[in-house]
MINURO-541790 format. One record per residue (C-alpha): residue number from 1; residue in one letter; x, y, z. Coordinates in Angstrom, 3 decimals, always signed. Layout:
N
[site NUM "a" [X Y Z]]
...
***
This chain:
235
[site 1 "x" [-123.196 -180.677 -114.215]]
[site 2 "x" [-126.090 -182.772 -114.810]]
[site 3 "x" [-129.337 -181.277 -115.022]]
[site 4 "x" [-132.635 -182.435 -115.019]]
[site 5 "x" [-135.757 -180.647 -116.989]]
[site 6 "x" [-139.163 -182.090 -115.860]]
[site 7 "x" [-141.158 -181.022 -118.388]]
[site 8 "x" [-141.440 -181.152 -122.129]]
[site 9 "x" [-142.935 -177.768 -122.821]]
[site 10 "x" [-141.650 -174.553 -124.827]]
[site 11 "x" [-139.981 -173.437 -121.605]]
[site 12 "x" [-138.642 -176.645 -120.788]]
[site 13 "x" [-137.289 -176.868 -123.919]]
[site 14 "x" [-135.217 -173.489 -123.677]]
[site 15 "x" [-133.926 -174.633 -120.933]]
[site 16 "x" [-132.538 -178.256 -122.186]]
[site 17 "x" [-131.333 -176.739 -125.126]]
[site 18 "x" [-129.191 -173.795 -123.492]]
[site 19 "x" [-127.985 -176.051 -120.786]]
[site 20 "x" [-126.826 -178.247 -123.980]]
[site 21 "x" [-125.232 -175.424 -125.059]]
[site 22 "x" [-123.351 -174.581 -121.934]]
[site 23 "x" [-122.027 -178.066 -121.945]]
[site 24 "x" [-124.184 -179.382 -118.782]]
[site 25 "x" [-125.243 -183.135 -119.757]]
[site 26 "x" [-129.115 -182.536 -119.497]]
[site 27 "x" [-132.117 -185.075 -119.052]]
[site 28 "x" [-135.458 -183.757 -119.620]]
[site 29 "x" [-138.004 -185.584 -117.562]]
[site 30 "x" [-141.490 -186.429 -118.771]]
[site 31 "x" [-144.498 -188.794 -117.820]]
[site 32 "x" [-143.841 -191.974 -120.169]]
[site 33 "x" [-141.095 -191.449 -122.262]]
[site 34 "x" [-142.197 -193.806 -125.084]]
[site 35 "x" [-145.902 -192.043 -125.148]]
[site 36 "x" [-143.557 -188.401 -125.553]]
[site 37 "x" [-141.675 -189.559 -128.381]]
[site 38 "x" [-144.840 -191.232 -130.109]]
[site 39 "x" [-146.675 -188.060 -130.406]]
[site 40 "x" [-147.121 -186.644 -133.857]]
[site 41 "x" [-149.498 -184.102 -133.711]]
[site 42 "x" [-148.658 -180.603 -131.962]]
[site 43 "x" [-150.302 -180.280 -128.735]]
[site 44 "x" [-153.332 -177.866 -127.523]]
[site 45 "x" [-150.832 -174.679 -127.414]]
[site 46 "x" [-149.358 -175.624 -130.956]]
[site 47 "x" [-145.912 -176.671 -129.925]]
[site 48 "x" [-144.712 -179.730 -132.329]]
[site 49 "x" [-144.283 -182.853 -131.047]]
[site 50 "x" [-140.992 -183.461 -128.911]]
[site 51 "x" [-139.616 -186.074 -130.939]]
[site 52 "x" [-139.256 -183.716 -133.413]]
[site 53 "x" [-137.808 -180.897 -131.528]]
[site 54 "x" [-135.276 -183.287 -130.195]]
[site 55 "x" [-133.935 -184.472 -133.124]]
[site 56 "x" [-131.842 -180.875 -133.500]]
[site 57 "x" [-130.367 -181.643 -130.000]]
[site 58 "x" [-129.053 -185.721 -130.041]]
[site 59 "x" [-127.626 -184.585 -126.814]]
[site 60 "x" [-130.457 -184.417 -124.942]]
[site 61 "x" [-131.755 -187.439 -123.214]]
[site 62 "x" [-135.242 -188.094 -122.335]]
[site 63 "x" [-136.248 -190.196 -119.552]]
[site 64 "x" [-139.424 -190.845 -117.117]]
[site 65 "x" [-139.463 -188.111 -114.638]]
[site 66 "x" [-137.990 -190.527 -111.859]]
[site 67 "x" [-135.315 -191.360 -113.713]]
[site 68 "x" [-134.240 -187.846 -115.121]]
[site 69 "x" [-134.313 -186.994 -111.602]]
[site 70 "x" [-132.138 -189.488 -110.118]]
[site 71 "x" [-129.674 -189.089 -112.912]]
[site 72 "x" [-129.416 -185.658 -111.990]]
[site 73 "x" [-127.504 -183.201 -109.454]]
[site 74 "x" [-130.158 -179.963 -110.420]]
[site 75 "x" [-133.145 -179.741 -111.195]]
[site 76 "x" [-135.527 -177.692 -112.782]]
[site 77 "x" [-139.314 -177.883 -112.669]]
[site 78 "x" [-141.143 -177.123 -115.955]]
[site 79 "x" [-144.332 -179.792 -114.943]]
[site 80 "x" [-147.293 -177.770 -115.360]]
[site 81 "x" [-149.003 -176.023 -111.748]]
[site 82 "x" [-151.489 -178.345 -111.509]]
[site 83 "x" [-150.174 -181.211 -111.731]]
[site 84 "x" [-146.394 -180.054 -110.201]]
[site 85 "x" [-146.683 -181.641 -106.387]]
[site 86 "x" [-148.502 -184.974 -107.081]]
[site 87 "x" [-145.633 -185.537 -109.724]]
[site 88 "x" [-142.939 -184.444 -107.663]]
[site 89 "x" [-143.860 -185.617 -104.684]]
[site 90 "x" [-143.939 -189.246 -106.861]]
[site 91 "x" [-140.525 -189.057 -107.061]]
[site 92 "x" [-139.334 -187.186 -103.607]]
[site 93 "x" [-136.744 -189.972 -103.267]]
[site 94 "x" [-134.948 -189.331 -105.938]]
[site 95 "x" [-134.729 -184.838 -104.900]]
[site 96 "x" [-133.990 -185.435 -101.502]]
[site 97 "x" [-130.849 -183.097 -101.141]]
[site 98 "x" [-130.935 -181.338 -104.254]]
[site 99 "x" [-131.726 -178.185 -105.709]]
[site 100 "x" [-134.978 -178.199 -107.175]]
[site 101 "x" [-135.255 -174.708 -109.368]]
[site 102 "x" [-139.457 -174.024 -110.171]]
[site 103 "x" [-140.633 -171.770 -112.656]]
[site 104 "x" [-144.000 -173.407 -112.838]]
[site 105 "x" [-147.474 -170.936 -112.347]]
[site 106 "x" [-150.635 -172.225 -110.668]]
[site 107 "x" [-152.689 -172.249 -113.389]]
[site 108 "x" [-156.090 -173.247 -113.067]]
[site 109 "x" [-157.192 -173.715 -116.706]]
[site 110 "x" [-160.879 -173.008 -117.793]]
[site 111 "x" [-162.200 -171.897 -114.445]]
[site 112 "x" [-165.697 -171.578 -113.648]]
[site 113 "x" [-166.118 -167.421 -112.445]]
[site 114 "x" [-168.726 -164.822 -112.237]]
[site 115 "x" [-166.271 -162.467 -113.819]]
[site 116 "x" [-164.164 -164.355 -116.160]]
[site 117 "x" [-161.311 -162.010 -117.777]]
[site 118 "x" [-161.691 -162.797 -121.424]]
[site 119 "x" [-158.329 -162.966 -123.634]]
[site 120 "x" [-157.443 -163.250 -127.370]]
[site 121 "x" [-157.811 -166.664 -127.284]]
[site 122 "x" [-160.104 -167.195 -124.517]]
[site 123 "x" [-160.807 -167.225 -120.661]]
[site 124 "x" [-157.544 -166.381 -118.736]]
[site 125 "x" [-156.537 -169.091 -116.214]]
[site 126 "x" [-157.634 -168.768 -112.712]]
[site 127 "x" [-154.131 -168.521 -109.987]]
[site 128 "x" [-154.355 -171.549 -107.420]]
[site 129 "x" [-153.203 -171.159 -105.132]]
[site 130 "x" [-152.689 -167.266 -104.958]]
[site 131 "x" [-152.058 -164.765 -102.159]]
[site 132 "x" [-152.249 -166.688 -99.287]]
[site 133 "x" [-149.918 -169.930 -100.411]]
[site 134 "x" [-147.541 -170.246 -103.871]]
[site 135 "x" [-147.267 -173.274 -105.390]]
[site 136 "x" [-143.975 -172.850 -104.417]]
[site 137 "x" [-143.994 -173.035 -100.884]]
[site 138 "x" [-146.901 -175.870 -101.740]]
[site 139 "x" [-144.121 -178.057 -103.602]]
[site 140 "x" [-141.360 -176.921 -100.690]]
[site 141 "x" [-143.864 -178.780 -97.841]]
[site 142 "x" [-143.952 -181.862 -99.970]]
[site 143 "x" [-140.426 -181.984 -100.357]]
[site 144 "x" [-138.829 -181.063 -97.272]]
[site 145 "x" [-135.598 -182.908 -97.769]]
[site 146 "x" [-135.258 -180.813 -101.121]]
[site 147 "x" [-134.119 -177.523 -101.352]]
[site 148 "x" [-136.688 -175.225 -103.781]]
[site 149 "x" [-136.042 -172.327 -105.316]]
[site 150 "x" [-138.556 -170.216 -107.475]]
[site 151 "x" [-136.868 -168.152 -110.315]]
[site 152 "x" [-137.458 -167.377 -113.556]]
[site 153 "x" [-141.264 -166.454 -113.388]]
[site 154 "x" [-141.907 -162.981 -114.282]]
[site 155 "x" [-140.361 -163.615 -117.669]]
[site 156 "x" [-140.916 -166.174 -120.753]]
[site 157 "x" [-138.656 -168.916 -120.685]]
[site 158 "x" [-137.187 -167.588 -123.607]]
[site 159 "x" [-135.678 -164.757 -122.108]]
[site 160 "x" [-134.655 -166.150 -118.765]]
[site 161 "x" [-132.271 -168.495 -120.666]]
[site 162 "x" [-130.624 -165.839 -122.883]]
[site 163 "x" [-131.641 -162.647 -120.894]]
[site 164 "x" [-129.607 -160.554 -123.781]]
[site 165 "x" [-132.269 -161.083 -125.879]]
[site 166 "x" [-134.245 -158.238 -124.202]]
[site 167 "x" [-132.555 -154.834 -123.715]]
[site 168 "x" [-129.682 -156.231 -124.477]]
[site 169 "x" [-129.970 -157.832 -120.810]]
[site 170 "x" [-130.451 -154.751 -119.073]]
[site 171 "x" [-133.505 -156.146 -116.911]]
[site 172 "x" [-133.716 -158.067 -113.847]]
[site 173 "x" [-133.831 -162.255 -112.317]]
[site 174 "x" [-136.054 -162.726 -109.496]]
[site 175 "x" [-134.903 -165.755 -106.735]]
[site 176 "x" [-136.509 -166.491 -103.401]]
[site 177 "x" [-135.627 -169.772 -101.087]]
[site 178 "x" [-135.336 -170.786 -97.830]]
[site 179 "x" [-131.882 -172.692 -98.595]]
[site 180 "x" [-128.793 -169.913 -99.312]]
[site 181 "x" [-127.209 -172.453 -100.570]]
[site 182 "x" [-129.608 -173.613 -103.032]]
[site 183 "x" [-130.387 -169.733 -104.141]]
[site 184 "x" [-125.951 -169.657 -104.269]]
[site 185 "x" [-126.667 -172.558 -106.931]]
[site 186 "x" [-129.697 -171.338 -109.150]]
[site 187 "x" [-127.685 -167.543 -109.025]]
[site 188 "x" [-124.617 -169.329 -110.189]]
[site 189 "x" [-126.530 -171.122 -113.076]]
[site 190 "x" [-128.401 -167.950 -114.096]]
[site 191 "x" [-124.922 -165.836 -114.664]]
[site 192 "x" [-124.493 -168.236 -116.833]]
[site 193 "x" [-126.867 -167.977 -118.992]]
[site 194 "x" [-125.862 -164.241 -119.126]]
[site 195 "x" [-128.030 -162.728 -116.401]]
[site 196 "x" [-125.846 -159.758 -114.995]]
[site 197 "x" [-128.560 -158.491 -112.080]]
[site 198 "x" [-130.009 -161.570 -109.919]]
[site 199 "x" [-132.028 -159.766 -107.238]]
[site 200 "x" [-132.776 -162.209 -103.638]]
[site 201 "x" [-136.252 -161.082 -102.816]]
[site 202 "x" [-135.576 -163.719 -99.561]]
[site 203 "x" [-137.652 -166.321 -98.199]]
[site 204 "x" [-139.995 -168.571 -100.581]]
[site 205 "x" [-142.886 -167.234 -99.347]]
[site 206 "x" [-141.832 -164.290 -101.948]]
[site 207 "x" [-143.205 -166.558 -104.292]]
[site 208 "x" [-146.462 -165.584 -104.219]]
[site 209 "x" [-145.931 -162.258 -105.462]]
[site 210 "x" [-143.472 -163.869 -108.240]]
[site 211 "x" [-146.660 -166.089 -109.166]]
[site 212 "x" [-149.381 -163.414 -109.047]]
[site 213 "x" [-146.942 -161.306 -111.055]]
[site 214 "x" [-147.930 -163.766 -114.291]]
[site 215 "x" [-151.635 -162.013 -114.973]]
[site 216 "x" [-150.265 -158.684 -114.869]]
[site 217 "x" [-147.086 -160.214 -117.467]]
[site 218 "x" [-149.941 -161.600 -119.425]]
[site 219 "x" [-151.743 -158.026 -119.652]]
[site 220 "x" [-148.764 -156.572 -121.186]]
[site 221 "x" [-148.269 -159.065 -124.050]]
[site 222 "x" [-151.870 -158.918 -124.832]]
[site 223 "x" [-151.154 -155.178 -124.905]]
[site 224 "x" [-148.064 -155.629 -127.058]]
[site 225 "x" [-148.396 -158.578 -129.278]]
[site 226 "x" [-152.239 -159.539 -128.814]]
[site 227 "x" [-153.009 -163.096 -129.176]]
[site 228 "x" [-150.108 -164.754 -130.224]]
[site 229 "x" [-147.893 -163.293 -127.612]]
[site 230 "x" [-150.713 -164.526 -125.063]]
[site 231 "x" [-150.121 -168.130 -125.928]]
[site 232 "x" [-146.851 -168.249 -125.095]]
[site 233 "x" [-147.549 -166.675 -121.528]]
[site 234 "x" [-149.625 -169.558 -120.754]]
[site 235 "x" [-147.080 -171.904 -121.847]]
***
């Protein structure tokens, strides 16, 4: 299959790389391709540059996000929450029909609160949109003619692509969609990756919870691996 990552990240990372693996010809999408591989320097979370990453997976290709998505048949969204529907909705055309599998988190970085909740390494990110909306269901209304699926949020990206890693799998996937189809799809690529219990929590509006759920999976790294463990939550 071919499979599209938008989003050059630690998470989209584990994904390109165990879709490699699995023998799927992957893209990974990103702004400007040429300004990705130029980087040298690792960026604000500490993650080396992708050009470097890459260059232990020649398999990989990476593209613009248009064109990652167009030369794809599934794809998954990795773009950061708040920039996820202006970029997607850039390149609706080319996800019209498709399965478009988020994992991405609303984060509002730096927010401006009366009662900021302080962290190991600083203020935690604000959730918008959160309770009454889901980014979600936000990127679902700009793509209509796409079919989204949120899955593989209440765990690090890490984990959801090699779900043995943790209790030797014994631990749950999370899906919600309004396409069965699409949720048939994202299950199917899941098992895959080694996931044994995929649990349909039903319509995308279950997003929301699947989203809020990230503060509370942020309290219990802080509890368990203090800072470091906190920076790769809000990766």
């Amino acid at each position: 299959m071919k499979v599209a990552v938008l989003g050059t990240g630690g998470g989209g990372r584990a994904h390109a790389a165990r879709l490699l693996e699995l023998g799927h010809e992957v893209y990974v999408g990103t702004r400007d391709s040429q300004v990705t591989l130029g980087r040298t320097e690792p960026d604000f979370m500490g993650i080396d540059p992708f050009g470097q990453w890459a260059a232990d997976y020649p398999g990989i290709k990476l593209r613009n996000f248009d064109e990652a998505a167009a030369a794809a048949d599934f794809v998954i969204n990795g773009i950061d929450g708040a920039n996820a529907v202006r970029v997607l909705s850039g390149i609706g055309e080319h996800l019209a029909g498709k399965t478009l599998m988020d994992y991405a988190v609303p984060f509002v970085y730096n927010p401006e609160q009366a009662h900021p909740w302080p962290t190991p390494w600083g203020v935690m990110p604000a959730l918008d949109p959160v309770d009454h909306d889901s980014l979600g269901e936000r990127i679902q209304r700009a793509l209509p003619q796409a079919k989204v699926v949120k899955a593989c949020v209440t765990q690090e990206q890490e984990t959801a692509v090699n779900p043995k890693a943790v209790a030797g799998g014994d631990h749950t996937m999370f899906v919600a969609g309004d396409h069965d189809d699409a949720k048939a799809e994202v299950t199917a690529l899941l098992r895959s990756y080694g996931w044994q219990d995929v649990l349909d929590l039903g319509p995308l509006v279950c997003s929301r919870g699947m989203e809020m759920y990230s503060h509370m999976h942020s309290a219990i790294q802080f509890a368990l691996g203090g800072a470091r463990f906190g920076v790769k939550v809000m990766r």
